[in-house]
C-alpha positions in Angstrom: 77.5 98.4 79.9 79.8 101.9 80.2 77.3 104.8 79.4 75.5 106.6 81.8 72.0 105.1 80.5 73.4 101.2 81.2 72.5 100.0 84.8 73.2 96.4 86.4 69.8 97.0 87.8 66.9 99.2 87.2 64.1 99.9 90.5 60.9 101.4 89.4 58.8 103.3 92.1 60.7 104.9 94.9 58.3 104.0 97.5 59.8 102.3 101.0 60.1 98.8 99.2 61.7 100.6 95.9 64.0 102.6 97.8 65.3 99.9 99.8 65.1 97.4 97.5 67.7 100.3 95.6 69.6 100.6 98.9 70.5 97.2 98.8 71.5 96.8 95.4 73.2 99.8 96.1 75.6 98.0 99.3 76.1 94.9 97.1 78.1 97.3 94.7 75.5 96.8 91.9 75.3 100.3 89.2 71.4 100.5 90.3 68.7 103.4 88.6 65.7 104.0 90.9 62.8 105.6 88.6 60.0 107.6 90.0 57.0 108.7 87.9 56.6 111.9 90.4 58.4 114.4 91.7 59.7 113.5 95.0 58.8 113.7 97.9 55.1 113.1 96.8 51.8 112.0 98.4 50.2 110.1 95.4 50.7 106.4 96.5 51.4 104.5 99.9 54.8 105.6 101.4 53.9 109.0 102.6 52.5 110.4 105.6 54.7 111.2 108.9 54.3 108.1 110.8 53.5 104.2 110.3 53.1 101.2 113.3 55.9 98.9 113.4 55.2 95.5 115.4 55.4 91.6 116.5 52.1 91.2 117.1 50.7 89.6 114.2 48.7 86.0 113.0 51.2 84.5 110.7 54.7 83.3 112.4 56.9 84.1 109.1 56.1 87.8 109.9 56.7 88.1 113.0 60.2 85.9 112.2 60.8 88.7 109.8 60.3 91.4 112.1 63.4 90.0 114.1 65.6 91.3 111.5 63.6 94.2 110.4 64.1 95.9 114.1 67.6 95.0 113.4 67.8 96.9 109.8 65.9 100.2 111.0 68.3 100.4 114.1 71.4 100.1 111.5 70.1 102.2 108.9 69.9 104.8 112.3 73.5 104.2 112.8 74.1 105.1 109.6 72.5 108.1 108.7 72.7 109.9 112.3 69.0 110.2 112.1 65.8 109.2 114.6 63.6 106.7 112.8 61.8 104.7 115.8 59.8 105.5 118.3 59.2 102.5 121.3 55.5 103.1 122.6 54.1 100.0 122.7 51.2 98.2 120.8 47.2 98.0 122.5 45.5 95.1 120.4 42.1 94.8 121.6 39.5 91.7 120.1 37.0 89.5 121.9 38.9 86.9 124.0 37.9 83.9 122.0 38.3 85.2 118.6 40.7 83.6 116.5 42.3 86.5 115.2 42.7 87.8 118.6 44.1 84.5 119.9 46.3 84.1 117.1 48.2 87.2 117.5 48.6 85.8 121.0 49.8 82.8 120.6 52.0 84.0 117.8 53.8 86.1 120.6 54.0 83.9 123.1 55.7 81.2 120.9 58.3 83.7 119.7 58.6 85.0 123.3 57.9 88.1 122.1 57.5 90.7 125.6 53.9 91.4 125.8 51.4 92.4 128.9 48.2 91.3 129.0 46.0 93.6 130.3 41.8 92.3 132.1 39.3 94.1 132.5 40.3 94.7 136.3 43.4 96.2 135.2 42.9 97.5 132.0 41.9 101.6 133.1 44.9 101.4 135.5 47.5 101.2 131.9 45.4 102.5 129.3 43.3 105.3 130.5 41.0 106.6 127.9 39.7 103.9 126.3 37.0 101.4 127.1 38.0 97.7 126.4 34.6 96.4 125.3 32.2 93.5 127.6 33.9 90.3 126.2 37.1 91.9 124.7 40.5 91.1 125.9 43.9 93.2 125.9 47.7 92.4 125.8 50.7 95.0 124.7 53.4 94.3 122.4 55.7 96.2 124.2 58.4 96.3 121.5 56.1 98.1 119.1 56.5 101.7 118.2 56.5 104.4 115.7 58.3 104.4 112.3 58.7 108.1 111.4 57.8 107.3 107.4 58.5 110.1 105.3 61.9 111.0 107.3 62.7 107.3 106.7 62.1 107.4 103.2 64.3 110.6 103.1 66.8 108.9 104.7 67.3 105.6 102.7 67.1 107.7 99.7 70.4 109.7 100.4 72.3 106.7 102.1 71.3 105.4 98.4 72.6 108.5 96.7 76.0 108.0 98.9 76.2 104.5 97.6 76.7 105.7 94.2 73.0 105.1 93.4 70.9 107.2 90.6 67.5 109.0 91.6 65.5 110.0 88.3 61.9 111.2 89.5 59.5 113.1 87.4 60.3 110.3 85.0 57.1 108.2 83.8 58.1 104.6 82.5 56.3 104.3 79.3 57.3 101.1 77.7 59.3 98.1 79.3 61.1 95.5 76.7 62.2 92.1 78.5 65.4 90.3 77.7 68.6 89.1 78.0 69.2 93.2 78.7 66.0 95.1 79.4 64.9 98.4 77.6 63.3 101.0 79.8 61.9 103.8 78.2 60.6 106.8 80.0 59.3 110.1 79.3 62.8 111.2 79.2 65.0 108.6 77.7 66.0 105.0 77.0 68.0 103.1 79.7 69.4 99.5 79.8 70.0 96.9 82.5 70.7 93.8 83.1 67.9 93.0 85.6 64.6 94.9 86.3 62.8 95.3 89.9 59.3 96.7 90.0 57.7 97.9 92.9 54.9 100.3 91.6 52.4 99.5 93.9 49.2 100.7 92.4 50.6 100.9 88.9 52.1 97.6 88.7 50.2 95.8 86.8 49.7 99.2 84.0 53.3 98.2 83.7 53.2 95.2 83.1 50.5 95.9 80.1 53.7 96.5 78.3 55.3 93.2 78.8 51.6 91.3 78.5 51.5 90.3 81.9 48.7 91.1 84.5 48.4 90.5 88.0 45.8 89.8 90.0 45.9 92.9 91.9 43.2 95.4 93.3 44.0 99.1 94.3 41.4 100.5 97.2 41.6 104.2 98.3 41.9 104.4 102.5 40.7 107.1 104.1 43.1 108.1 106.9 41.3 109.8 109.5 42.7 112.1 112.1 40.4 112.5 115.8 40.7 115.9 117.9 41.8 115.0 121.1 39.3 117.2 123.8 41.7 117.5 125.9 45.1 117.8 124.3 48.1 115.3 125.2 45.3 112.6 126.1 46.5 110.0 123.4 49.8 111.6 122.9 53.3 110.5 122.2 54.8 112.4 124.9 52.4 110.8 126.8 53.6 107.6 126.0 50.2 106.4 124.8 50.6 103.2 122.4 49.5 102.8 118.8 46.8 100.1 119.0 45.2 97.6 116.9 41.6 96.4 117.6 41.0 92.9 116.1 36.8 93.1 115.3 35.0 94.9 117.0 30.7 95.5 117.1 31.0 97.8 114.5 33.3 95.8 112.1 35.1 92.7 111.4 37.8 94.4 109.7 40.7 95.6 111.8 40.6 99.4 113.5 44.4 100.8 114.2 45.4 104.0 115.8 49.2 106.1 116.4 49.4 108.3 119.6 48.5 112.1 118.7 52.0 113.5 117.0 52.2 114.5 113.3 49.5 116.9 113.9 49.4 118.4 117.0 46.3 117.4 119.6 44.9 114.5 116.5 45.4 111.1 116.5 45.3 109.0 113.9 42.7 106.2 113.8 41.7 104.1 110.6 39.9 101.7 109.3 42.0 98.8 107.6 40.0 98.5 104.3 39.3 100.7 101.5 37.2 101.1 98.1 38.3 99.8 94.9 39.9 103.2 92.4 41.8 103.8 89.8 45.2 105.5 91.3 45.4 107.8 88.3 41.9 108.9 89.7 41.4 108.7 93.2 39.3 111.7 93.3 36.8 110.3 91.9 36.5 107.6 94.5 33.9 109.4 97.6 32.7 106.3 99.5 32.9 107.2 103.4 31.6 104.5 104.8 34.4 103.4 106.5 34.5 106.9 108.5 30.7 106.3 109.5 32.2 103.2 111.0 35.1 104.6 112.7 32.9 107.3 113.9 30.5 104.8 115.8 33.8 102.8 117.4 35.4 106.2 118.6 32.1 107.4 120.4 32.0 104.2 122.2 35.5 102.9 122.6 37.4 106.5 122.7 35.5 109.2 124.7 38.4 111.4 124.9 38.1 111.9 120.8 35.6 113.9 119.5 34.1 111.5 117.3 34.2 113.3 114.2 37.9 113.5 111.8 39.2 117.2 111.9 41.3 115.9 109.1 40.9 113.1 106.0 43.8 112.3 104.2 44.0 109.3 101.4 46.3 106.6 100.9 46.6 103.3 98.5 47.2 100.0 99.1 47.6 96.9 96.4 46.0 94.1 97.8 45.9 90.1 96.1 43.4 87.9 97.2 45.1 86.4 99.2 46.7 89.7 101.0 50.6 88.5 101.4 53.6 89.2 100.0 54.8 87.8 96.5 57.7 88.0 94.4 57.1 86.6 91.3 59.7 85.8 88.8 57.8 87.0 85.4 60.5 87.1 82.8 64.1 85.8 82.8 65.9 89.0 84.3 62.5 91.0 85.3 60.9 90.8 88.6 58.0 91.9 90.0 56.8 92.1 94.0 53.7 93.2 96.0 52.8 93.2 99.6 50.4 93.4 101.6 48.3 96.5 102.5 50.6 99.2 105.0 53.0 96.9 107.1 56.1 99.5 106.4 57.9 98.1 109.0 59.5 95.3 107.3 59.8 97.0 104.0 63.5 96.9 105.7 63.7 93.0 104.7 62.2 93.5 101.5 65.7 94.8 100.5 67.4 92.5 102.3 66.0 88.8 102.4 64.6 88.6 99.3 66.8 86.8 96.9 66.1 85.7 93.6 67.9 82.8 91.5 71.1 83.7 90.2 69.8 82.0 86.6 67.3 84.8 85.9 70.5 87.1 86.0 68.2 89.1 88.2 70.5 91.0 91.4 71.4 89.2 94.4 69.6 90.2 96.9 66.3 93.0 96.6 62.6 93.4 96.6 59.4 93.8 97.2 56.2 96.3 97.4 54.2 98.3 99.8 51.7 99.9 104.9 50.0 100.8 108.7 
């Protein structure tokens, strides 16, 4: 392999878990391609917007044991670049005391003596004015939580990419993918060769993999991010050191509600609802359902009085979700690899990069992957 269309690996999608995944391949000296079907930087998928949550506090114990390093990979890639990425504030999740998926995240914490506050109903106005913790509901804080500033992320592990040697081609849609011992990728501008083959398309994995016969059991829903007027401005701010929150269930749904402190736009903060409607991503317009922002709008009046409770702005995002909503990397052909994730959690798309490693017998890179965040 000596031409300049002959890679060791080839990453398609240049989302957080492509880029990365890139990165990686990138530091372990590998001649890497990283393909995007859009011109960068773009909003059509689910790496962009200004900010995402970055936490501990979760039900499963492998997460939050993978968040240990993640922390780790942010503050390096920060070293590396010069550049701000995190921002400590502090996670609220809120759920009925005896739930189970309130009392996991709890006892997930406390086993991994993870620093955490929790808040009563006594105490609760005196940390987190604002906000009324429901009759029944209990509180703690992950108090490592914080802001990941996403798109200046992405940005960022892009060009420590491009100083690694690493080759960017966006604008360039993948139209046909051959398998083998070296795999053919053809795009809308040319042919290109490698030895191994990463995809992390997100919502168009599995139209890629139509062209090796594969399918996945994969479904692409359309969230409706939501941003709240704050009526009185700095209320739920950053600079205010308000924390991003996470309420568990709730009386309006049994579906997780999560917020970020006013910042991205100035005086709105950013609450959503962690579920979305099944789309097409090549035609997301088409997909109108709001009923997710009849529900938020119901919570807010009753849980966030400082927000009017109707969003100034409505932006969109995808997420790839598999039934059973967790990461997998799955081996498909000898020297082709394919990963998903699930929903938003962009703070360990870090590890994705980094922990994943795949069997040196598929001739597949050393260490790299996955897909898609909060």
């Amino acid at each position: 392999m000596s031409t300049s269309r002959d890679f060791d690996c080839i990453v398609i999608g240049a989302g957080v878990q492509g880029s990365f995944t890139a990165y990686q391949l990138a530091k372990k000296n590998k001649k890497t391609l990283l393909l995007e079907q859009f011109v960068l930087p773009h909003s059509r998928g689910s790496s962009h917007g200004q900010t995402r949550i970055i936490r501990k506090a979760y039900e499963q114990n492998f997460y939050t044991h993978m968040m240990e390093e993640c922390y780790e990979l942010w503050a390096q890639l920060e070293r590396e670049a010069g550049v701000k990425l995190y921002r400590q504030t502090g996670l609220l999740v809120m759920g009925p005391e005896k739930s189970a998926n309130y009392q996991n995240i709890k006892d997930t914490l406390q086993r991994n003596k993870v620093p955490m506050v929790v808040l009563t109903h006594d105490n609760f106005s005196q940390h987190i004015p604002n906000v009324n913790l429901a009759k029944g509901d209990e509180a703690l804080v992950d108090t490592t939580a914080g802001v990941l500033f996403a798109d200046r992320a992405l940005k960022t592990v892009q060009e420590q990419f491009l100083k690694l040697g690493g080759v960017i081609r966006d604008n360039e849609k993948v139209t046909d993918i051959k398998p083998g011992p070296v795999v053919r990728v053809s795009t809308s501008v040319g042919v290109y060769h490698a030895k191994s083959l990463v995809i992390t398309a997100g919502p168009w994995a599995n139209k890629l993999l139509a062209n090796t016969g594969l399918q996945l059991p994969l479904e692409v829903v359309k969230i409706n991010v939501c941003y709240w007027k704050e009526k009185v401005p700095g209320s739920y701010g950053m600079k205010q050191r308000f924390p991003c929150f996470v309420q568990t269930e709730c009386l309006e749904s049994k579906v997780h509600i999560y917020g970020l402190p006013s910042n991205e736009y100035p005086g709105l903060m950013k609450v959503c609802y962690h579920m979305g409607s099944k789309t097409d991503p090549d035609q997301r317009d088409l997909q109108k359902d709001k009923s997710d922002i009849e529900i938020l709008q119901h919570y807010i009046a009753r849980c966030f009085p400082g927000l009017v409770p109707e969003p100034a702005i409505v932006e969109s995002c995808l997420y790839t979700e598999e039934t059973s909503s967790r990461t997998r990397l799955t081996v498909e052909r000898p020297s082709a690899t394919t990963g998903w994730g699930e929903r938003r959690k962009t703070g360990w798309k870090t590890c994705c990069g980094r922990e994943t490693e795949i069997n040196s017998k598929y001739d597949s890179m050393q260490r790299g992957l996955l897909t898609h965040s909060e």
